[in-house]
N, C-alpha and C positions, 0 to 999 in steps of 0.2 A: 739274628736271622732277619728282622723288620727291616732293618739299616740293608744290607746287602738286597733284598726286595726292590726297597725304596730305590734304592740306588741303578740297580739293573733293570726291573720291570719295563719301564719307557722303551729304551733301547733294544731290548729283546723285543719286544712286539713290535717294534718299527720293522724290525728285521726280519724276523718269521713273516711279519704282513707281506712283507716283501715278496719273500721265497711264495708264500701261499697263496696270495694275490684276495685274501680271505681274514678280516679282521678278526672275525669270531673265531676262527680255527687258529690264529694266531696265540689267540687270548687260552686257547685249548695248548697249545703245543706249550707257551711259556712258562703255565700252572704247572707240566707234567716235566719240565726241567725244574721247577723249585722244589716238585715234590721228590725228584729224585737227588737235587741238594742238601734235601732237608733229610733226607734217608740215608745218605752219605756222611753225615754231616755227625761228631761225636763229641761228646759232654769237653769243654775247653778248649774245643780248635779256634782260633782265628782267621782271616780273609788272608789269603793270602795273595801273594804279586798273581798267580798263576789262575788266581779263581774266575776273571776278567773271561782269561782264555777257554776256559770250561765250561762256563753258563754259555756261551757262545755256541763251542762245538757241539754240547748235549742241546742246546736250543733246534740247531745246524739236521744233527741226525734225529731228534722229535719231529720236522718238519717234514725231510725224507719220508721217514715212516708213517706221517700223516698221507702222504702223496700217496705212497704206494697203499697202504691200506683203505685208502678211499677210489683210489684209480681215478682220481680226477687230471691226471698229467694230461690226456688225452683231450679232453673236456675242456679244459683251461686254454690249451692252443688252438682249439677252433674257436670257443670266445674271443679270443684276440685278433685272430688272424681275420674275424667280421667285425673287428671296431672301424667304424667310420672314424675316429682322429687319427687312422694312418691312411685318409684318402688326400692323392693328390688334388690341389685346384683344377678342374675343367679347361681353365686358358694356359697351361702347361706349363703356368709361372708359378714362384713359390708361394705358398699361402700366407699371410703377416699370422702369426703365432704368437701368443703371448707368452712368456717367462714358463710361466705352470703349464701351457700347452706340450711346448716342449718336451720338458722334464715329465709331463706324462706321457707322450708319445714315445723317448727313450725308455722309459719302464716297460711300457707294453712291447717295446722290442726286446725286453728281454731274454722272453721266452724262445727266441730264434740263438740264444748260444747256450753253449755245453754246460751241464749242471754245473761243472764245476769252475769255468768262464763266469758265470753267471753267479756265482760264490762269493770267490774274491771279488767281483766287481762292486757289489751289494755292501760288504764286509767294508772295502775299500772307501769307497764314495758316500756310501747313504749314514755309514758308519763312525766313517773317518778314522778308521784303524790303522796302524803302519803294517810294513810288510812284516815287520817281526813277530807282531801281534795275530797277522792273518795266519803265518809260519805256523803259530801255536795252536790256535783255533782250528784249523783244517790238517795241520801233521804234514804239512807239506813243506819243504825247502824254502830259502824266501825267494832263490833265481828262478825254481818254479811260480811263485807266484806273479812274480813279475812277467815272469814267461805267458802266463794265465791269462793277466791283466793286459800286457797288449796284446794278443791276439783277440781278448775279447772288445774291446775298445777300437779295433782295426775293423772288426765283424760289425758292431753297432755302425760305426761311420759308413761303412759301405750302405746297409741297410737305414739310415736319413740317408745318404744321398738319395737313395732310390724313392724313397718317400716322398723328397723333395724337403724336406727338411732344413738340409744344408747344401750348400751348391758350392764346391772346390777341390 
């Protein structure tokens, strides 16, 4: 059980941090997927190919149910939607942005696509999961996921263009 801990712990809290935009709630959501692996979990089982995909999805729906039981969904979009690093420059040209700028600016646009847009993309990118793996993780098809993935990555570019982020 330490090994499999060891192993997943990092990447689940990257992830949950993600969905939750909340370290410390992340660090709440991750403990309450080991606890329910470790409740799951029976005298001589081993790790198996599929366990990857499960720490994930129970990480996945721990998170949700953080969301709703705290009702912070609401809360969290108007925090963002008053972050000054999505204001345009004043002279109507683009702002020089550093590397980390960026990539925080696309995070905090997350919140503008569909839970589950915002899923796979997370899963995908911060992840580095295949479709197959998101397949398993979410219960979803993988032509869905792909389906998921650009329309959410279609939705982001629109909103940097409008940012001013990217210009093409």
């Amino acid at each position: 059980m330490e090994a499999i801990v060891a192993e997943y712990e990092t990447a689940l809290l990257r992830y949950t941090a993600r969905i939750l935009n909340s370290s410390t709630a992340a660090q709440d959501v991750v403990q309450n997927t080991f606890i329910k692996l470790f409740r799951a979990w029976k005298p001589g089982m081993h790790a198996s190919a599929g366990l990857k995909s499960w720490l994930y999805r129970v990480a996945h729906n721990e998170a949700v149910d953080h969301i709703r039981r705290e009702s912070r969904l609401t809360l969290l979009h108007e925090k963002q939607a008053n972050d000054p690093a999505l204001t345009v420059c004043t002279d109507g040209h683009n702002c020089p942005m550093t590397t980390g700028e960026k990539h925080a600016t696309v995070l905090s646009l997350m919140h503008t696509l569909h839970p589950r847009e915002k899923q796979v993309l997370l899963l995908r990118l911060e992840e580095g999961l295949s479709y197959k793996e998101i397949s398993r993780v979410t219960g979803r098809s993988e032509g869905n996921v792909g389906n998921l993935l650009h329309h959410g990555v279609r939705k982001l570019s629109a909103h940097l263009k409008k940012a001013g982020v990217i210009t093409s």
